[in-house]
Structures are given as structure tokens and as C-alpha cells.
C-alpha positions, 0 to 999 in steps of 0.5 A: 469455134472462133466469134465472128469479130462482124457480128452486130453487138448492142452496145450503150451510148451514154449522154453527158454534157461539159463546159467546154465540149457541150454535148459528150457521147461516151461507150464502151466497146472491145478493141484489140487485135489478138486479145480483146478487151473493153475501152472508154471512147467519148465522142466531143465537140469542139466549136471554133472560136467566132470569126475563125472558120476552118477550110479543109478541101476547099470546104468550110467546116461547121463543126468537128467532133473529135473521138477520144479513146479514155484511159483510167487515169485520164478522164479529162479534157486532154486532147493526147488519145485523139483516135478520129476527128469528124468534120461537118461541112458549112454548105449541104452537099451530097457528094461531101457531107463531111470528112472522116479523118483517123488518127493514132490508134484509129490509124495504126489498127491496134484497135482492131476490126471492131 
């Protein structure tokens, strides 16, 4: 019998800070579309410079994090496995709290359904 890929699956969200980023949110989950296997993602903050206040939509973002999907090799500061970039809007509002953007991988669907 096939596993059911929508299942809720407990997985651990591991807490690290860096010079650059502040706060880093790491897991590990399984990604693929025919055969599954485990990938490093890290959750990172990126914080404008003073004065430079980014717009998107007609709104001005607060603060972004951005999802990095992590190779081996790459456990560094490299923004090339960017697979979703979260932005928070300045001014509460209820009908658009933030945006939710896929990029790369998280775009194509080689991550699969998880």
C-alpha cells in the first residue's frame, strides 16, 4: 500500500543564530517526486539596510526571510538554493499580512508534495 504523502509527520526545527542573518530556523524533511529522500532547509532573515525600505504590491515590507534548501557542500551564507522568500508587511492588515513568494525548486515542484 502506498504512504499517503499528506500525512502529518513530526519533524524537528532546530534554532542557531549567525552574524549576518540573526535568528536561523533549520529541518530536515523528505522532498522528491518518484523517490523521496532527506533535505537541509534553513529559514534566514534578511534585514534591509536603514533607509532602504523595500515595496512590494503597494506595501512596504518589514522583514523577509528567505527558505534555503542546503547541499553538503554548501552550508554557507550563499543565497544560490533560495526555494521561498516570505515577506512581512510594515502596517498590520488583515487582508494582506504578508506575501509568499516560490522560487527555483520551490517553484518547478521537484520538491514534491511535502
Amino acid at each position: 500500500m502506498a504512504k499517503n504523502t499528506r500525512e502529518m509527520i513530526e519533524e524537528v526545527l532546530r534554532a542557531g543564530t549567525s552574524k549576518k542573518h540573526g535568528a536561523l530556523f533549520g529541518f530536515i524533511i523528505d522532498v522528491g517526486v518518484e523517490r523521496m529522500e532527506r533535505d537541509s532547509f534553513e529559514w534566514r532573515k534578511v534585514t534591509p539596510a536603514p533607509g532602504e525600505a523595500k515595496q512590494e504590491g503597494g506595501h512596504i515590507i518589514k522583514t523577509r526571510y528567505t527558505l534555503h534548501r542546503l547541499t553538503a557542500a554548501d552550508q554557507s551564507d550563499s543565497d544560490s538554493d533560495v526555494v521561498v522568500i516570505l515577506a512581512c508587511n510594515q502596517v498590520l492588515s488583515v487582508t494582506h499580512f504578508f506575501s509568499l513568494e516560490l522560487q527555483g525548486a520551490g517553484l518547478t515542484g521537484e520538491l514534491g508534495d511535502r
